[in-house]
C-alpha positions as CSV (number, residue, x, y, z in Angstrom):
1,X,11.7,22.8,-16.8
2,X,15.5,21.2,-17.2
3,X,17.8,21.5,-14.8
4,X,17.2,22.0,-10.7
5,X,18.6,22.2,-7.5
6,X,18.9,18.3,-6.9
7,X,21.2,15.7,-7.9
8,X,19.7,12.3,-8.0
9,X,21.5,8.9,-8.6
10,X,20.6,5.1,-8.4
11,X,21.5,1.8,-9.9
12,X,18.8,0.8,-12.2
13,X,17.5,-3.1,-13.0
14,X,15.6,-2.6,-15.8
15,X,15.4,-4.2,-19.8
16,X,17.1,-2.0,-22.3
17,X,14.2,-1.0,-24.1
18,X,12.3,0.0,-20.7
19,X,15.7,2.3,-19.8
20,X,15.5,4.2,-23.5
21,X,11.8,5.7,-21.9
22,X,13.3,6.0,-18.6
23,X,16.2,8.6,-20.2
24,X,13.5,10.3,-22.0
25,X,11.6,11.3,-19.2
26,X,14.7,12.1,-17.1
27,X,15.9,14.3,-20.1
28,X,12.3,16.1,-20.0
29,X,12.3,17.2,-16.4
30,X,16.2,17.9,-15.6
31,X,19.7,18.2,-17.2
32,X,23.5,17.0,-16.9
33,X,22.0,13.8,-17.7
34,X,23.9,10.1,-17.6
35,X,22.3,6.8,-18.1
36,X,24.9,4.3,-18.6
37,X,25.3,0.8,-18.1
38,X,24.2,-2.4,-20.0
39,X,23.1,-6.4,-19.3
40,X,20.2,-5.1,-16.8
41,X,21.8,-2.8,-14.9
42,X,22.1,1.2,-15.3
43,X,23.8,3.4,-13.4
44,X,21.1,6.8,-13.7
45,X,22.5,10.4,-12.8
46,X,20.4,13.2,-13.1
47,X,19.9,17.3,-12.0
48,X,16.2,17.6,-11.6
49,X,13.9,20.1,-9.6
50,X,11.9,17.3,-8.9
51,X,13.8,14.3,-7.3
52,X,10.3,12.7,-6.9
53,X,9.9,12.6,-10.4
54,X,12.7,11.2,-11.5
55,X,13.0,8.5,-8.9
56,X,9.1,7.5,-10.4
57,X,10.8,7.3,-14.0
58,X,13.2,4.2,-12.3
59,X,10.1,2.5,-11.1
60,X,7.9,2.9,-14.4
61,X,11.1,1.2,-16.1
62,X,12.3,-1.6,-13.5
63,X,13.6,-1.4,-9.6
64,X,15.7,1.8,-8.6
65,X,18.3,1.3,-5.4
66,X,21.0,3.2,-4.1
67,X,18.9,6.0,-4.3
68,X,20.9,9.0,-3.3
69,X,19.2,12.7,-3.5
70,X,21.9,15.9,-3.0
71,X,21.0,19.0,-2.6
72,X,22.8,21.5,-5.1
73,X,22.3,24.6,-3.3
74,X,22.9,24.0,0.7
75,X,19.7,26.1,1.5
76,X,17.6,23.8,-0.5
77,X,16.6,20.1,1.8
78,X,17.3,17.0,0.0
79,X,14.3,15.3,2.1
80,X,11.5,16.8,4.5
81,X,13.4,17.5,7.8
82,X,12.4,18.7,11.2
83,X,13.8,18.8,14.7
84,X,12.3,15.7,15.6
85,X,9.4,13.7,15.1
86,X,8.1,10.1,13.0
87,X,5.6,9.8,10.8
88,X,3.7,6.9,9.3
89,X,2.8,6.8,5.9
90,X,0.0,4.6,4.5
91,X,-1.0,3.6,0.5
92,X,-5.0,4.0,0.7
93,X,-7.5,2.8,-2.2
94,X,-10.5,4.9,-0.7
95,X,-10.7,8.3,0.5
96,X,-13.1,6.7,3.4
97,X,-10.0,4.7,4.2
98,X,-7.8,7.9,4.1
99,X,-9.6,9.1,7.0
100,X,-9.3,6.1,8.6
101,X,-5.6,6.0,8.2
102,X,-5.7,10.2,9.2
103,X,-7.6,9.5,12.4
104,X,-5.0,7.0,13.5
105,X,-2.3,9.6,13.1
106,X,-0.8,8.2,9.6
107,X,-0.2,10.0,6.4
108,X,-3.0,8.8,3.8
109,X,-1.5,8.7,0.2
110,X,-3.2,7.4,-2.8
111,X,-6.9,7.2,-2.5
112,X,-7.6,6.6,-5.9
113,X,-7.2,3.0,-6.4
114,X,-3.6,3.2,-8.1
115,X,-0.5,2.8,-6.5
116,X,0.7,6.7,-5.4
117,X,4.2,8.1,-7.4
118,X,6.7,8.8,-5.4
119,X,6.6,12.0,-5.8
120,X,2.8,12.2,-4.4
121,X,4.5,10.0,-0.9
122,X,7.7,12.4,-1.1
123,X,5.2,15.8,-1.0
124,X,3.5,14.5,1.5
125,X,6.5,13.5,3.5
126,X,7.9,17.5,2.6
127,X,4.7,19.1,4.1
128,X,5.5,16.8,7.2
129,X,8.8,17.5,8.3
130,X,9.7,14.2,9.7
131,X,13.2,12.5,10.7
132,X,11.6,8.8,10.5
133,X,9.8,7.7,8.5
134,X,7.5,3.9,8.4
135,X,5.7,3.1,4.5
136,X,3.2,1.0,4.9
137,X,2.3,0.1,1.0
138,X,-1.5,-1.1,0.8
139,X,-0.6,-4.6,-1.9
140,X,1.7,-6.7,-2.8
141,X,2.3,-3.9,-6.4
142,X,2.6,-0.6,-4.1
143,X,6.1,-2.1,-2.9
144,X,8.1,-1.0,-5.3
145,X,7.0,2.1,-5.4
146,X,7.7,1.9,-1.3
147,X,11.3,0.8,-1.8
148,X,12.2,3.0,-4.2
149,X,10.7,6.4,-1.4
150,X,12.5,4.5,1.6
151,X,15.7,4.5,-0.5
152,X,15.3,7.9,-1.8
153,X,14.3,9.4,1.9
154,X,17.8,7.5,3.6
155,X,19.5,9.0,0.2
156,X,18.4,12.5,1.8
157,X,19.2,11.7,5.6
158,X,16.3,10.5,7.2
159,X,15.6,6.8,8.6
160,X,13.2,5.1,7.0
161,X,12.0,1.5,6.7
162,X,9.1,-0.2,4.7
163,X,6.7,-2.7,7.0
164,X,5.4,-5.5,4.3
165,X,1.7,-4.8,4.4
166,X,0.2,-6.8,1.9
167,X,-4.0,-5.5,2.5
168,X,-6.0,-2.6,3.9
169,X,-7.2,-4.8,7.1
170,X,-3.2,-5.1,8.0
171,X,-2.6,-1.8,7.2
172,X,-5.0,-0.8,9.8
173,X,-3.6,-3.6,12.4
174,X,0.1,-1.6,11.8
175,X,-1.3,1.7,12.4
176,X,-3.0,0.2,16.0
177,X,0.4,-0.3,17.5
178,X,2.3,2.4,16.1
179,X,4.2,4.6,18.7
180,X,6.2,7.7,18.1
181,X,7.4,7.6,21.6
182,X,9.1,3.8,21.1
183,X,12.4,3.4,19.4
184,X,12.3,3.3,16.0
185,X,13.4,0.0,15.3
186,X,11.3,-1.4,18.2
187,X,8.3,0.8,16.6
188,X,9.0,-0.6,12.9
189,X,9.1,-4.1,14.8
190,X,5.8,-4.2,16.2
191,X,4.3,-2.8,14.0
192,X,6.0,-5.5,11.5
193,X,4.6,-8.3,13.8
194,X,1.4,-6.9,14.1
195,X,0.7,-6.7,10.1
196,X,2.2,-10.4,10.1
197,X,-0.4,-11.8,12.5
198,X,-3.5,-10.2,10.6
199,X,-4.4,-12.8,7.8
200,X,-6.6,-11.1,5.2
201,X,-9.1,-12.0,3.4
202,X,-12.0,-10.8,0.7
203,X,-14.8,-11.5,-1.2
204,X,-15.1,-10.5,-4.8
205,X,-17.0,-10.9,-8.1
206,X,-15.1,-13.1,-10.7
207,X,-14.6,-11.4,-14.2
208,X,-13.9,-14.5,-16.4
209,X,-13.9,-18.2,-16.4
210,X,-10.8,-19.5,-14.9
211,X,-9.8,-22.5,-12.6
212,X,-8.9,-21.6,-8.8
213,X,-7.3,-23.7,-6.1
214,X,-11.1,-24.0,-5.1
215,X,-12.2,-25.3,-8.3
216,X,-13.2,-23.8,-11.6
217,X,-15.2,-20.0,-11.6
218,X,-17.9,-19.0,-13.6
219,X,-18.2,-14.8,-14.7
220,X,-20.2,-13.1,-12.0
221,X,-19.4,-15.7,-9.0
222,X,-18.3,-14.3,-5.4
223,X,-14.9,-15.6,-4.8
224,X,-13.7,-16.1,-1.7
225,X,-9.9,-15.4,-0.7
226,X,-7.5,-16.1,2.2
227,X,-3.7,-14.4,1.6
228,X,-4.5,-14.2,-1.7
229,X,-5.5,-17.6,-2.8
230,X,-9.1,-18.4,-3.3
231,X,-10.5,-20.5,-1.4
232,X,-14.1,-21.0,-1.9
233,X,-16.6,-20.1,-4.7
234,X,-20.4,-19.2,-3.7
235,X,-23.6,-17.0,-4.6
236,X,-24.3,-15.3,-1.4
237,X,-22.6,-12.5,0.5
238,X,-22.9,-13.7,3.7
239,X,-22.4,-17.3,3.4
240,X,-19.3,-17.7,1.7
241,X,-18.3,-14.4,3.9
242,X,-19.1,-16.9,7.0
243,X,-17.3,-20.0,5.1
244,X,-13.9,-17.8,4.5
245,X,-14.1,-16.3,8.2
246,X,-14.6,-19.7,9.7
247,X,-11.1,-20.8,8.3
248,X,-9.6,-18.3,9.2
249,X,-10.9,-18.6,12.8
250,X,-9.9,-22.4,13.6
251,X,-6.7,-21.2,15.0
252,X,-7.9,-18.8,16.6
253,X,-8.6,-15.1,17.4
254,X,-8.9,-11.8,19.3
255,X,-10.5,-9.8,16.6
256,X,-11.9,-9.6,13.5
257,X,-12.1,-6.5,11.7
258,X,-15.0,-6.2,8.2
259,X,-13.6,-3.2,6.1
260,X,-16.8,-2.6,3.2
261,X,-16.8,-0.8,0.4
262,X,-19.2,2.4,0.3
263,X,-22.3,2.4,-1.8
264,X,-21.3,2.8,-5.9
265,X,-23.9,4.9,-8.2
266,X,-22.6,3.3,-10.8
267,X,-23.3,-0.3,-9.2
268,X,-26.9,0.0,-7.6
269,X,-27.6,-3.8,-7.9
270,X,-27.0,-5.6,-4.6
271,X,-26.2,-8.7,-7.1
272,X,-22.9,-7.0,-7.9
273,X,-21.9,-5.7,-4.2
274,X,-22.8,-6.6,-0.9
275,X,-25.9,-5.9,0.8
276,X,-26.2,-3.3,3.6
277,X,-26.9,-5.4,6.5
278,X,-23.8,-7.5,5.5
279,X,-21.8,-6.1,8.3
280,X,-24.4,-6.3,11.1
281,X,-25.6,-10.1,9.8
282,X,-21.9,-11.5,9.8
283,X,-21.0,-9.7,13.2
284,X,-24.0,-11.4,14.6
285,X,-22.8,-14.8,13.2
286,X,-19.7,-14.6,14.3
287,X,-20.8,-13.6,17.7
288,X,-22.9,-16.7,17.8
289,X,-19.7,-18.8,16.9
290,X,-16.8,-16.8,18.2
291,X,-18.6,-15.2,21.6
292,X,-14.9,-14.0,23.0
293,X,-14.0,-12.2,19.3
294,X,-14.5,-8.3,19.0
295,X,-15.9,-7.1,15.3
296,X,-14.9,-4.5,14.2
297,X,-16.8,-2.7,10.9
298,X,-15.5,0.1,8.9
299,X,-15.8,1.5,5.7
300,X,-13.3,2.1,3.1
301,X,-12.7,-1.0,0.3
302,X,-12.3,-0.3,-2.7
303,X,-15.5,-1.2,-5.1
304,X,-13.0,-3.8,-6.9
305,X,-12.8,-6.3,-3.5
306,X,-15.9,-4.9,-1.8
307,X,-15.2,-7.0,1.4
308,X,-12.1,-7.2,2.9
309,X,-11.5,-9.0,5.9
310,X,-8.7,-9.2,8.9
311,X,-8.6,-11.5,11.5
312,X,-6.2,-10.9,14.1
């Protein structure tokens, strides 16, 4: 319904013909309307009842900042508010992952594979009531949509800041040394350096034919990744998991933690995911190599990159 009890604003970078959508969408879900601007860059004013939504229309068309929400009515809260308190929020593929993330004491959004709208992360954050807020995005595409809830949560009042996760595994190594009791910048900071010195990496199955850094793939080969960039090609689970974890071991380690995806009816064959005794086998070979490492197995990948690993 047009028209509500927030006023939203940000500067917009976004391609003309992206911003034409945006203004449609905005126009759908508020009133009092103004989208001006030119050359890239838009200047967006809106009155919406749902601020969430109309910050997720800047991010469909390009990358909102400034983001300022204002209440219209002074009883209605621009942002979720309490007396006190921090929260963690975390950008999940899995719902096995969600509880992961809800065991540790963070906010699981997502949990479908996609990256969550900001309104999904700011409903979340309402049913909280937190003052501080950390966003800890799950890939390199869910930071946008980060950004643009920081910006729109320090447009309402609160403090908030984004901690550059880039996997699951680091993610999970964030969560470890979160503390609600630390100063927030000192809390944002460790748990900044702790998501830094987690290198991740994964196995998955190759869709197409396609040169890699490791040499050309072939449709239904495992792939092998460190940070992103493949780094070897193979046919078994638990070799080329071995290969992968053994460079990212020669500098080092205290831990190693094997996030697996959960068994997928609609992918029985163990040719096209790993085996069940993957976890147990590669704990036991890194325990054979690595006697002063501690493994760590959960589950929780997504079926997409159905090992993920973090070495810390």
């Amino acid at each position: 319904m047009p028209g509500g009890s927030f006023e939203v604003m940000y500067l917009l970078e976004a391609p003309a013909a992206a911003v034409q959508a945006c203004r449609e969408q905005l126009a759908r879900i508020g009133d009092s309307l103004l989208v001006v601007g030119g050359d890239g860059l838009w200047q967006v004013h809106v009155h919406t009842a749902d601020p969430g939504a109309a910050v997720e229309a800047g991010v469909v068309a390009g990358r909102p900042y400034r983001i300022r929400l204002t209440p219209l009515r002074p009883e209605v809260a621009a942002a979720p508010r309490s007396s006190g308190g921090r929260r963690v929020v975390a950008f999940v593929p899995t719902p096995a992952l969600a509880d992961l993330v809800a065991a540790a004491g963070g906010i699981p959004v997502g949990a479908t594979g996609d990256a969550p709208a900001p309104r999904e992360v700011l409903a979340a954050l309402q049913h909280a009531q937190a003052e501080e807020v950390v966003i800890l995005p799950g890939r390199r595409e869910d930071r946008a949509v980060a950004d643009a809830v920081a910006e729109a949560l320090r447009g309402g009042g609160l403090r908030a800041a984004v901690v550059p996760t880039r996997a699951a595994v680091q993610v999970l190594a964030a969560l470890a040394v979160a503390d609600p009791a630390a100063r927030f910048d000192d809390d944002v900071i460790a748990m900044t350096d702790a998501a830094r010195a987690t290198r991740a990496g994964a196995l998955t199955r190759a869709g197409r034919r396609a040169l890699t850094s490791a040499g050309v793939c072939e449709p239904g080969d495992l792939l092998g990744l460190v940070d992103d960039e493949v780094v070897a090609i193979g046919g078994d689970w638990v070799d080329l998991a071995d290969e992968v974890l053994g460079r990212m071991l020669s500098s080092g380690a205290e831990r190693v933690t094997l996030l697996v995806a959960e068994a997928d009816p609609d992918h029985p064959d163990v040719s096209s995911a790993p085996a069940a005794d993957l976890p147990a086998r590669l704990a036991a070979r890194v325990a054979r190599a690595h006697p002063e490492v501690v493994v760590e197995v959960h589950r929780g990948a997504p079926v997409a990159v159905p090992l993920q690993l973090g070495v810390e």
